[in-house]
C-alpha positions in Angstrom: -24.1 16.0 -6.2 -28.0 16.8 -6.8 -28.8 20.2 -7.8 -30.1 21.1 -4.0 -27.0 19.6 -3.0 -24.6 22.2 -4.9 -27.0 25.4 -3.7 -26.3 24.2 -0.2 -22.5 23.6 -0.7 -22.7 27.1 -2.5 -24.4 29.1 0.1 -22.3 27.9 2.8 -19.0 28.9 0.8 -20.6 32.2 0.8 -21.3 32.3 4.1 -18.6 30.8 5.9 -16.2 34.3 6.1 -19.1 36.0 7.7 -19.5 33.6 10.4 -15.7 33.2 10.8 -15.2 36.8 11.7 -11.1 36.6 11.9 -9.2 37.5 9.8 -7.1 34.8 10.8 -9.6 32.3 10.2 -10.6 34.0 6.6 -7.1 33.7 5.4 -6.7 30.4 6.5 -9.8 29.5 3.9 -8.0 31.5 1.4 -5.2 29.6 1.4 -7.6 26.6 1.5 -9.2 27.9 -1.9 -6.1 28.4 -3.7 -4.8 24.3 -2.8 -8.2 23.6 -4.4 -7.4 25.4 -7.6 -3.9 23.3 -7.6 -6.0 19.7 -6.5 -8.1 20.6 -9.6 -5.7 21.3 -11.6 -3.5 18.5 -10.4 -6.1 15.8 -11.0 -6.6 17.1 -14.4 -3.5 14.8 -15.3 -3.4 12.5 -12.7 -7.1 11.8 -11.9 -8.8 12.1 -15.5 -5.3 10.7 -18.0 -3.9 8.9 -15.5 -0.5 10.4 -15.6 1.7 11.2 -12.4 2.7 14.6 -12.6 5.3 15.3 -9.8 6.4 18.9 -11.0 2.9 20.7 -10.4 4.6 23.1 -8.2 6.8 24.5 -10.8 3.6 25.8 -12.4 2.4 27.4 -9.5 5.4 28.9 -9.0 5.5 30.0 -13.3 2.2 31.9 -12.4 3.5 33.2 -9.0 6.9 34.6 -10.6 5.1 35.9 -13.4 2.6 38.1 -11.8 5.1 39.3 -8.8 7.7 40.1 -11.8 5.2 41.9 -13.6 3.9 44.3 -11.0 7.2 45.0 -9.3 9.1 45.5 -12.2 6.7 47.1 -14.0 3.3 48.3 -12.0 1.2 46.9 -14.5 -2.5 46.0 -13.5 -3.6 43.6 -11.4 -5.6 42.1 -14.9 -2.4 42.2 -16.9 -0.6 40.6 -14.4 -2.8 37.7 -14.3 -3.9 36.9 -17.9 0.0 36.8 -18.2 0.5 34.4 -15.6 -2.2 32.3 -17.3 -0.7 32.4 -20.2 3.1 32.0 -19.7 1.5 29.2 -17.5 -0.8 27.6 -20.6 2.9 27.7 -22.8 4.8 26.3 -20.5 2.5 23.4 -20.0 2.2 22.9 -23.8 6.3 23.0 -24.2 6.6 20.7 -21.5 4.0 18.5 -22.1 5.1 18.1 -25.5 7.9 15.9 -24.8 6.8 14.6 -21.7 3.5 13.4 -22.5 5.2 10.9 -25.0 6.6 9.1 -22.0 4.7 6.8 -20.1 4.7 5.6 -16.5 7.9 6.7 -14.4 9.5 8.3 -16.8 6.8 10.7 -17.4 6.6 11.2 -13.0 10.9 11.5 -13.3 10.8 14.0 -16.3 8.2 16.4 -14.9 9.7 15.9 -11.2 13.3 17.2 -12.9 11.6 20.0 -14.9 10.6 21.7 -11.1 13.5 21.1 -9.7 15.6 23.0 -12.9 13.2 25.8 -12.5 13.9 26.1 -8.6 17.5 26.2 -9.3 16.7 28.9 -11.9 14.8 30.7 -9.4 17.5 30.4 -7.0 20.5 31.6 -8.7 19.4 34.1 -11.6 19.2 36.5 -8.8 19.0 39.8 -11.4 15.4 38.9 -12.3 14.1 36.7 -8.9 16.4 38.2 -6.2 17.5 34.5 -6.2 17.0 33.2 -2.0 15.3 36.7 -0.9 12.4 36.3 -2.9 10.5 39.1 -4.4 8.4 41.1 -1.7 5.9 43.8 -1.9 3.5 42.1 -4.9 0.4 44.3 -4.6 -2.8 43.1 -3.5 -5.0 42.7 -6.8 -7.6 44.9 -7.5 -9.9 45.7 -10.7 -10.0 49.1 -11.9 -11.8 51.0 -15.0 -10.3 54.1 -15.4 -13.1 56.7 -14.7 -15.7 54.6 -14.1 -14.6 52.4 -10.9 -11.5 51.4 -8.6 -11.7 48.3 -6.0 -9.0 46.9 -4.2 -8.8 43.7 -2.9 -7.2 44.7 0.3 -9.0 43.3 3.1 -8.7 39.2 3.8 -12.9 39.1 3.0 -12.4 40.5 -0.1 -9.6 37.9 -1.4 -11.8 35.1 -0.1 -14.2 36.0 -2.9 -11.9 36.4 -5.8 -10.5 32.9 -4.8 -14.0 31.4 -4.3 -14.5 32.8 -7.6 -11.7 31.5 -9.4 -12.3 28.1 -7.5 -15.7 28.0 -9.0 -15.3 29.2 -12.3 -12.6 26.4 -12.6 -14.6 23.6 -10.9 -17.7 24.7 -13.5 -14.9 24.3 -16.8 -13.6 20.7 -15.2 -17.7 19.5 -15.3 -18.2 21.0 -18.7 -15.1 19.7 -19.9 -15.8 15.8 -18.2 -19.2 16.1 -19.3 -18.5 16.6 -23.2 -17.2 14.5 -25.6 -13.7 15.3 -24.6 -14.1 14.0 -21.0 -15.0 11.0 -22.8 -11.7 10.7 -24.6 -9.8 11.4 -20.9 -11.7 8.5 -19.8 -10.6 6.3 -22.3 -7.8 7.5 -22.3 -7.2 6.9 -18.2 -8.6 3.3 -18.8 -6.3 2.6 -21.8 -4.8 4.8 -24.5 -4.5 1.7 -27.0 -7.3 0.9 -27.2 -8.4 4.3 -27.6 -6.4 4.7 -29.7 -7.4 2.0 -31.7 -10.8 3.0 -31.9 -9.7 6.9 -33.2 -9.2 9.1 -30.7 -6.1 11.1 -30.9 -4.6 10.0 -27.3 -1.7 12.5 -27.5 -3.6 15.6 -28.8 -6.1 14.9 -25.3 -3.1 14.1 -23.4 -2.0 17.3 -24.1 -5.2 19.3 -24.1 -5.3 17.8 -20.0 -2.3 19.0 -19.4 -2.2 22.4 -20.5 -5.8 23.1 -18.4 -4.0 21.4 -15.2 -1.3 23.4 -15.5 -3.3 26.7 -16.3 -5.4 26.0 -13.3 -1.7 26.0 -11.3 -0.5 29.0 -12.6 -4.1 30.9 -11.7 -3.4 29.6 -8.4 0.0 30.8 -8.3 -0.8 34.7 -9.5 -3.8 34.7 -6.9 -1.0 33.7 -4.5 1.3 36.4 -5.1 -1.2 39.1 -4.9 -2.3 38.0 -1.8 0.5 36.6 0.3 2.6 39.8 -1.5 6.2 37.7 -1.3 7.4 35.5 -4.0 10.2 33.3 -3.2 12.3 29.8 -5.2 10.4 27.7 -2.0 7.2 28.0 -4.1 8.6 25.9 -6.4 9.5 23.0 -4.0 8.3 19.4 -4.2 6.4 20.1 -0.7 3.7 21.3 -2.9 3.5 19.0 -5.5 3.3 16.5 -3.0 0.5 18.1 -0.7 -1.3 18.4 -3.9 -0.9 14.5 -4.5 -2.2 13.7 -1.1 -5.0 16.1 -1.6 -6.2 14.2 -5.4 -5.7 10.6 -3.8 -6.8 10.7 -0.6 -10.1 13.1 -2.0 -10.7 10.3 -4.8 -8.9 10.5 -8.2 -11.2 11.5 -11.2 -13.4 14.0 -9.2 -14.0 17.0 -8.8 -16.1 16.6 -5.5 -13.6 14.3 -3.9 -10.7 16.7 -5.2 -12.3 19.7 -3.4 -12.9 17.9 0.0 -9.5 16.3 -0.2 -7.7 19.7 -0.8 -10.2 21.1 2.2 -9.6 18.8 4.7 -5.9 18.7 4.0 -5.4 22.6 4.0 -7.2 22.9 6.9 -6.5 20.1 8.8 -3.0 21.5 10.1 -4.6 24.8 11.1 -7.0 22.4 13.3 -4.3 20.1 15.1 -2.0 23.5 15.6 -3.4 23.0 19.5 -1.9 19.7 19.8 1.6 21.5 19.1 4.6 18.9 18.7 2.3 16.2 17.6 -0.1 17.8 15.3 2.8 16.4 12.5 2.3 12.7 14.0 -1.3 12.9 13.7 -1.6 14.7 10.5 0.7 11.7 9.3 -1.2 8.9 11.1 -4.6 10.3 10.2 -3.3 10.6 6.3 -1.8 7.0 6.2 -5.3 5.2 8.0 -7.2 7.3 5.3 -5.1 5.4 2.5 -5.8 1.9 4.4 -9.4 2.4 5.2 -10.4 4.3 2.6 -8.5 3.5 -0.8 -10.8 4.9 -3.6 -10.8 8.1 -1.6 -13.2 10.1 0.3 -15.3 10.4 -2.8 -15.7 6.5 -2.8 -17.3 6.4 0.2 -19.3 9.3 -0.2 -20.7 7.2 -3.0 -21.1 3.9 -1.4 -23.3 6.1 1.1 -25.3 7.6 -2.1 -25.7 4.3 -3.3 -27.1 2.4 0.2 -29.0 5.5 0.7 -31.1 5.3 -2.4 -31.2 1.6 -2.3 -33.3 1.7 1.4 -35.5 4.1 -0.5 -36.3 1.5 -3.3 -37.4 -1.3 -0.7 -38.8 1.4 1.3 
């Protein structure tokens, strides 16, 4: 996307939640923003290594647990709660991917698949800390404070919108500096084959990891934003149904970008909220719409967003 092209994007994000006065429809596109911030993280790995990942959702849920812990346990701020999530989220990614990411192919998709399910169990059963199958309810709503200077809640759905938009684009601007560098480079490579990147220098495993310790970052800032704002934590967070919403998001949005990444977590967030007036069959044609989107369209949405850039620009050369 052209400069002019972001703006636009940009200034409708912004202006979306005013038009959509519900607070229905507001929380909806929250929800929406914080599967974007799991597509980019997800894609991270998947999109720029090449690596199937299929336990994204227990890092969600590591950022989730950790804020709603935190604040219920012990009232800390909304800040505190947060950077922790990131963290705990940033070390678990780097003790996981340690081992993991010296597997390749399906053992690497079985090993991180097992990891989320261990962690749901945990969640389940070690009841003193998590409350095991009841969840943890009554996680605050964040809020930013400076103590005798300013207070601001983030109470109302309008206000949570921004902080995700935020967070959404402060991510989405880190993915294009990263891709855009030399170390986007080595992903690349890396994606298209880690021999022979390897044989020309770069350190495959050290970018392998580097990859998926920002993936899974971006997952656990999804899941802390979650648990402010829903306010319940509970072991279903760390299910496979969101690792593999996030998958359908990534591949049917275009693998390896960031654009096709955001429309396919979009369009896949919000598409269930759309068919909900079809009732009984809004399932069926979520499923037939998702499965004629792989046939037609197999490099993504993004692929043919650029097959349209591309016959666009070349009628304005013979033009």
């Amino acid at each position: 996307m052209r400069s002019p092209g972001r703006l636009v994007v940009l200034a409708v994000a912004v202006v979306v939640p005013l038009v959509l006065t519900e607070p229905y429809h507001i929380g909806v596109l929250v929800l929406a923003g914080l599967f974007v911030l799991l597509a980019l993280g997800f894609d991270m790995v998947v999109g720029y290594l090449g690596e199937l990942s299929l336990g994204h959702a227990a890092f969600f849920g590591i950022g989730a647990y950790t804020s709603a812990i935190l604040n219920l346990t012990f009232d800390t701020p909304f800040l505190v709660d947060f950077l922790a999530a990131v963290v705990l989220s940033a070390v678990a990614g780097l003790l996981i991917g340690y081992p993991c990411l010296k597997l390749k192919g399906p053992y690497f998709a079985i090993v991180t698949f097992g990891f989320a399910e261990i962690l749901q169990l945990v969640a389940l059963n070690w009841v003193e800390l998590t409350r095991g199958p009841m969840g943890l309810p009554g996680v605050k709503r964040a809020s930013l404070e400076v103590p005798g200077l300013f207070s601001f809640r983030f109470e109302s759905e309008l206000s949570n919108y921004y902080l995700v938009l935020a967070a959404a684009l402060a991510c989405i601007f880190v993915t294009t500096r990263i891709i855009g560098s030399r170390v986007g480079n080595a992903f690349l490579a890396i994606r298209e084959n880690d021999d022979l990147a390897a044989s020309v220098g770069v350190n495959t495993f050290h970018y392998k990891m580097l990859a998926f310790v920002i993936g899974m970052t971006y997952a656990g800032i999804a899941g802390s934003l979650y648990a402010h704002y829903v306010g319940y934590v509970s072991p279903e967070l760390l299910s496979f149904f969101y690792s593999y919403t996030v998958i359908i998001m990534v591949v049917v949005g275009g693998q390896g970008s960031i654009r096709g990444t955001v429309v396919g977590a979009l369009i896949f967030a919000l598409l269930p909220e759309i068919l909900r007036g079809t009732q009984m069959y809004r399932m069926s044609i979520f499923g037939l719409l998702l499965v004629l989107s792989v046939i037609f369209m197999p490099e993504g949405i993004n692929g043919v967003l650029e097959r349209a850039g591309g016959l666009v620009r070349r009628r304005r050369a013979v033009a």
